[in-house]
NUMARFI-343969 format. One record per residue (C-alpha): residue number from 1; x, y, z. Coordinates in steps of 0.05 Angstrom, whole numbers. Example, Ala and Ser with C-alpha at 12.3 -4.5 7.8 and 13.67 -1.06 7.14 Angstrom:
BEGIN
<node i="1" x="246" y="-90" z="156"/>
<node i="2" x="273" y="-21" z="143"/>
***
This chain:
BEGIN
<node i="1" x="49" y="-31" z="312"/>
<node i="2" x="-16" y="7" z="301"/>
<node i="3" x="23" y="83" z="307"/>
<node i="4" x="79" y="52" z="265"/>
<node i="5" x="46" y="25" z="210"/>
<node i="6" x="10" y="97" z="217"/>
<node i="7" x="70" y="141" z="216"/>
<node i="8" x="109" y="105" z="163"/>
<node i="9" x="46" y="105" z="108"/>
<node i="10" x="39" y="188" z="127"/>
<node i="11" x="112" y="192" z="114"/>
<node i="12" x="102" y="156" z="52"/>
<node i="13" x="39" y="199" z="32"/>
<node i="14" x="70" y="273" z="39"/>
<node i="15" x="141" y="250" z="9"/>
<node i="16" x="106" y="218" z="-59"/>
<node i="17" x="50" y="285" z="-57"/>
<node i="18" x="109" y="325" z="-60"/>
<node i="19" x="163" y="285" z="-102"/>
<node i="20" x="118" y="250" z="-143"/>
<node i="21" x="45" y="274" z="-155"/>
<node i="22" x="64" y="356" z="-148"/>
<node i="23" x="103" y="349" z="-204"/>
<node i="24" x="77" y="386" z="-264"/>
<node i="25" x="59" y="342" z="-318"/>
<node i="26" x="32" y="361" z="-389"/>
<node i="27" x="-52" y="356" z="-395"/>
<node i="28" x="-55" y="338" z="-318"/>
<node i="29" x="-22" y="385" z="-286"/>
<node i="30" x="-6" y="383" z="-207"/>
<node i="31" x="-77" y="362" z="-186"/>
<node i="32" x="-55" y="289" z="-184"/>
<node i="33" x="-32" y="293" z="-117"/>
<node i="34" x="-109" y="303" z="-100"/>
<node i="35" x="-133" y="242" z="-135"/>
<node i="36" x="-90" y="196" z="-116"/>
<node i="37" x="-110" y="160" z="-43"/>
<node i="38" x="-79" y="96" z="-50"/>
<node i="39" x="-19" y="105" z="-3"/>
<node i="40" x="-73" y="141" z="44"/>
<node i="41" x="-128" y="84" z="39"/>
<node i="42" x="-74" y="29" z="56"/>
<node i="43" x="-52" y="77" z="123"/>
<node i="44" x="-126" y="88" z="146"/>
<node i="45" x="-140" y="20" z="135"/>
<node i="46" x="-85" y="-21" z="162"/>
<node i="47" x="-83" y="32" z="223"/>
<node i="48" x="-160" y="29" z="241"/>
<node i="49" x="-160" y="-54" z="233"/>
<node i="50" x="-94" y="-61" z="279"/>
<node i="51" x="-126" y="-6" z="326"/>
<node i="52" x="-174" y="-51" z="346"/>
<node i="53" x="-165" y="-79" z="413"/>
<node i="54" x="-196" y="-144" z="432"/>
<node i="55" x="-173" y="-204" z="482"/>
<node i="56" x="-127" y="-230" z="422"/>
<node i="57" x="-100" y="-162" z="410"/>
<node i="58" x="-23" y="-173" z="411"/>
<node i="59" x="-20" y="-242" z="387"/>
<node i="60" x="15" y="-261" z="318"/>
<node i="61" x="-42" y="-285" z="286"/>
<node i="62" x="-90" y="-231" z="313"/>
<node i="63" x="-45" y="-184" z="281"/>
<node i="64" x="-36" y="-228" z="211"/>
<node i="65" x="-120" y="-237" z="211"/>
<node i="66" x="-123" y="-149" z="215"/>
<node i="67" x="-75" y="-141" z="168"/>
<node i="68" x="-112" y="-189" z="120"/>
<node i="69" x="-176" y="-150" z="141"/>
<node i="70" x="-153" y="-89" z="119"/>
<node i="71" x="-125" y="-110" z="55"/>
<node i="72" x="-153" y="-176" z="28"/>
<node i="73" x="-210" y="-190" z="-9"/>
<node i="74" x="-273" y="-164" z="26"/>
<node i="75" x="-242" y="-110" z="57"/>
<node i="76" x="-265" y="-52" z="7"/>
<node i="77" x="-180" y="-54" z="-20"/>
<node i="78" x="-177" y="-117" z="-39"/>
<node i="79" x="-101" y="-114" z="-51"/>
<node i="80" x="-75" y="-175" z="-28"/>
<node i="81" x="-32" y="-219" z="-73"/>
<node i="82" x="-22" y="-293" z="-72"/>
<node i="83" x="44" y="-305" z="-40"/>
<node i="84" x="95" y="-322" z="-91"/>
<node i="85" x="117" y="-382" z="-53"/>
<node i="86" x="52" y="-418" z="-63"/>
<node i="87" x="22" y="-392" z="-123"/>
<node i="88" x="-50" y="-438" z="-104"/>
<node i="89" x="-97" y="-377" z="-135"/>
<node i="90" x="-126" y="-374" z="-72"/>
<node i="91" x="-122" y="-307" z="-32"/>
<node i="92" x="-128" y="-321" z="39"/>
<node i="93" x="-100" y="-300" z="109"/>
<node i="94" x="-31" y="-341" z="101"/>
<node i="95" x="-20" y="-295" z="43"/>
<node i="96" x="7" y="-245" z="92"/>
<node i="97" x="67" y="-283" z="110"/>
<node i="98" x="98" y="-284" z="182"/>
<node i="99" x="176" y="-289" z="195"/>
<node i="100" x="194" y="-297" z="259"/>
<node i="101" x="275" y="-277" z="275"/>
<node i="102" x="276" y="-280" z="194"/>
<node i="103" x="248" y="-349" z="185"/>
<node i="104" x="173" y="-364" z="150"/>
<node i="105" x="132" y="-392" z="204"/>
<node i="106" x="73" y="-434" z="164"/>
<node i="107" x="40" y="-448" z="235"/>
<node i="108" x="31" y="-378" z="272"/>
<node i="109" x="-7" y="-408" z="332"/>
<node i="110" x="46" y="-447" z="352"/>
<node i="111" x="112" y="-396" z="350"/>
<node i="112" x="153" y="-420" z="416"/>
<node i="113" x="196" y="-359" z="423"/>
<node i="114" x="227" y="-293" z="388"/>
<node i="115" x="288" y="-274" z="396"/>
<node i="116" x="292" y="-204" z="366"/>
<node i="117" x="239" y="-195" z="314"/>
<node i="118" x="160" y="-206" z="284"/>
<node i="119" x="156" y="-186" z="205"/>
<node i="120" x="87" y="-191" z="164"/>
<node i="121" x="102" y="-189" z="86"/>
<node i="122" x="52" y="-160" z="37"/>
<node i="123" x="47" y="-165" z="-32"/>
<node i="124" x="0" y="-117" z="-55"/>
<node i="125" x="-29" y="-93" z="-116"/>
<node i="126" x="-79" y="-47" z="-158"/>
<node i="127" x="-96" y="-54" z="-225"/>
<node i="128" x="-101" y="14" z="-269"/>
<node i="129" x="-169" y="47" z="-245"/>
<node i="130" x="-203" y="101" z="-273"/>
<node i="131" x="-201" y="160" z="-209"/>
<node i="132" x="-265" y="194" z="-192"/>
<node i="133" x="-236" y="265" z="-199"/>
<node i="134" x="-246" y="306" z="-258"/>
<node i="135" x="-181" y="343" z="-271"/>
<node i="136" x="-183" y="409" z="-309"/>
<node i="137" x="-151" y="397" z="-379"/>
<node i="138" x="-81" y="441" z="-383"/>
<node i="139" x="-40" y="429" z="-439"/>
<node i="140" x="23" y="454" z="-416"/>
<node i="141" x="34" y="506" z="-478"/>
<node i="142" x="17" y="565" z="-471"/>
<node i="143" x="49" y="599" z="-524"/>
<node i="144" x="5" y="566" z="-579"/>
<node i="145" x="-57" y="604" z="-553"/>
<node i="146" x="-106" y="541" z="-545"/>
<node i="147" x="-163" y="548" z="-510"/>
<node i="148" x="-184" y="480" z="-491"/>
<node i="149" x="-258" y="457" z="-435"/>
<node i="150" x="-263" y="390" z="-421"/>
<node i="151" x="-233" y="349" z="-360"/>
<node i="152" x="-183" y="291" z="-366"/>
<node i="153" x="-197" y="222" z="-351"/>
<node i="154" x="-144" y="190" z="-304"/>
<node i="155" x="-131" y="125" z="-285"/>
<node i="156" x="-72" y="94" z="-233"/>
<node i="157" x="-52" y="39" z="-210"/>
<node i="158" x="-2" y="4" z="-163"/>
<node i="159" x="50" y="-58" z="-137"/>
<node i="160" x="90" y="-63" z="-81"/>
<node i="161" x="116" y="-111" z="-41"/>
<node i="162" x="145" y="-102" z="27"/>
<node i="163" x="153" y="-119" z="97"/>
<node i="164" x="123" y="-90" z="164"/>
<node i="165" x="155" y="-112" z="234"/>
<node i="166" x="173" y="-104" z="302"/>
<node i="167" x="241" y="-110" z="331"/>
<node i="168" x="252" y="-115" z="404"/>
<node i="169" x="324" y="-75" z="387"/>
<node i="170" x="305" y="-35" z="334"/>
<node i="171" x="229" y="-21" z="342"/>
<node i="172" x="180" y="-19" z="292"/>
<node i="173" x="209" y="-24" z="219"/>
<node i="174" x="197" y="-39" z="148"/>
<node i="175" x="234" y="-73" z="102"/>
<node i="176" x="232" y="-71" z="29"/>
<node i="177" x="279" y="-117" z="8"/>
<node i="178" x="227" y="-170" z="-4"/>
<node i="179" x="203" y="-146" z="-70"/>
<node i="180" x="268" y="-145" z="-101"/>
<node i="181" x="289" y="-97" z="-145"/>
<node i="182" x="221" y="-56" z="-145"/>
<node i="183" x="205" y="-34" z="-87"/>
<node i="184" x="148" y="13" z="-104"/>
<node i="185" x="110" y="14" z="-183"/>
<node i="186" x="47" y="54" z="-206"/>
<node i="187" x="26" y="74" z="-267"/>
<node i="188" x="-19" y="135" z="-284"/>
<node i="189" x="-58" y="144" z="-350"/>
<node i="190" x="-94" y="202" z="-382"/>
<node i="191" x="-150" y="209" z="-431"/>
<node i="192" x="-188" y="256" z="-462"/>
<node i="193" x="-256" y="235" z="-456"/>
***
């Protein structure tokens, strides 16, 4: 699960540097691709916490407690969403839900048998945050002759909602399905400070 979860997020990370944050845009440029570590925080993290091997490793609710670990509160992220299903304010390790063969399990200690597959869904999110990067200002026209110092204060942010399992026919998979018709949100501003 650990070199899944892995793979997928790098996946993830090159195709939105280089769809996404290489694009061109006007006072920022192409350097948002640096800045913006989200997608690579979430990979490092969930990869190093399910990496870990202990005498639970393997279990469902060894896996749900890492995953919470990497993205919960106290974890440095703190990402984690209540679980739309309960909505009790509280963010805890039951907000990464477990389906087993497609069904909620509420009890993971006690799952009798799976027939095909394990799924963990996260609901995640990031409010807007101002980067650490200074960007170098570019206004995009060139033709007016302006001659502009200064850097550009950016700030992103994030939501996404989606699920991460293993399929004894199929492998390891995600699914994002769960977050219905947005899969995948950010939003980037920029300021002149």
């Amino acid at each position: 699960m650990a070199e899944g979860w892995d793979g997928f997020f790098m996946l993830l990370e090159k195709a939105l540097d280089g769809q996404v944050f290489g694009v061109e845009l006007p006072l920022i440029g192409d350097e948002l691709k640096d800045a913006a570590r989200f997608i690579r925080d979430l990979r490092e993290g969930g990869f190093s916490n399910l990496s870990i091997v202990d005498a639970a490793a393997g279990t469902v609710p060894y896996v749900q407690q890492r995953i919470f670990e990497a993205v919960g509160p106290g974890s440095g992220l703190n990402w984690l969403l209540d679980r739309p299903d309960d909505n009790d304010s509280i963010i805890d390790v039951n907000d990464v839900i477990v389906k087993v063969d497609g069904v909620v399990v509420t009890d993971v200690t006690n799952i009798a048998s799976v027939d095909d597959s394990i799924q963990f869904d996260l609901y995640l999110s990031q409010d807007t945050q101002l980067l650490d990067e200074s960007i170098a200002f570019d206004i995009g026209l060139d033709g007016l002759g302006l001659d502009l110092d200064g850097n550009v204060a950016v700030g992103m942010g994030f939501q996404t909602a989606f699920g991460f399992g293993v399929s004894k026919a199929h492998g390891v998979y995600f699914d994002t399905s769960i977050g219905g018709s947005q899969d995948f949100a950010f939003d980037v501003s920029a300021t002149l400070p």
